[in-house]
N, C-alpha and C positions, 0 to 999 in steps of 0.2 A: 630617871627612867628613860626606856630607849623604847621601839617598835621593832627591831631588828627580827624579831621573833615573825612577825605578823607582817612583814615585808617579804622575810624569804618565804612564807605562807601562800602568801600574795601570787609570789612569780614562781612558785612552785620549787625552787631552792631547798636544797638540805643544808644543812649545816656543818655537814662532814665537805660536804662541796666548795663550800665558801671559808672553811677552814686551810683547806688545801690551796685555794687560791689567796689567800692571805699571808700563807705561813707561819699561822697561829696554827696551835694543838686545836684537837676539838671539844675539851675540857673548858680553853679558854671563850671559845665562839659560844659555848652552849652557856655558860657562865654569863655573857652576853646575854644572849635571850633569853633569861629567866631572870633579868635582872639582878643576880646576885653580886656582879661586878661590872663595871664601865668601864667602854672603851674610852681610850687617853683618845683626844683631839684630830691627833695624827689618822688613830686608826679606824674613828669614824669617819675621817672623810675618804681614806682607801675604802672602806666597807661601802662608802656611798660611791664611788666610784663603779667598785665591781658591779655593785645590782646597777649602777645605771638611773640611780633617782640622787636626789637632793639630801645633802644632809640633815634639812630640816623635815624631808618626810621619814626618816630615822628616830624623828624627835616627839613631832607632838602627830597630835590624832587628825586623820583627813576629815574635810567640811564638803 
C-alpha cells in the first residue's frame, strides 16, 4: 500500500501532472493511487523526488 494518492492531495498535485513529469501514462499513476498496482523501487523514489518528500512519507501514515 502507498499514500501517493493523499500526498499529491496534500500538495495539491494532479495526477495527470506528475504523470507527465515522470513519463508514465496516467493510467499507470492513477493505478498507483488507488492502489491497484505498485510502483517498482526505482520509481518510487523518482515519484518521491518529484513531490520533494521522502520515500517513507509515500509509505506509511504521518504521526
Amino acid at each position: 500500500m502507498n499514500r501517493i494518492k493523499e500526498v499529491l492531495k496534500d500538495k495539491g498535485i494532479s495526477q495527470a501532472w506528475l504523470a507527465k513529469q515522470t513519463g508514465k501514462s496516467y493510467n499507470t499513476i492513477n493505478e498507483y493511487a488507488r492502489n491497484v498496482r505498485q510502483p517498482s523501487l526505482e520509481d518510487l523514489y523518482t515519484i518521491a523526488e518529484i513531490l520533494n518528500v521522502k520515500v517513507k512519507d509515500l509509505l506509511t501514515e504521518r504521526r
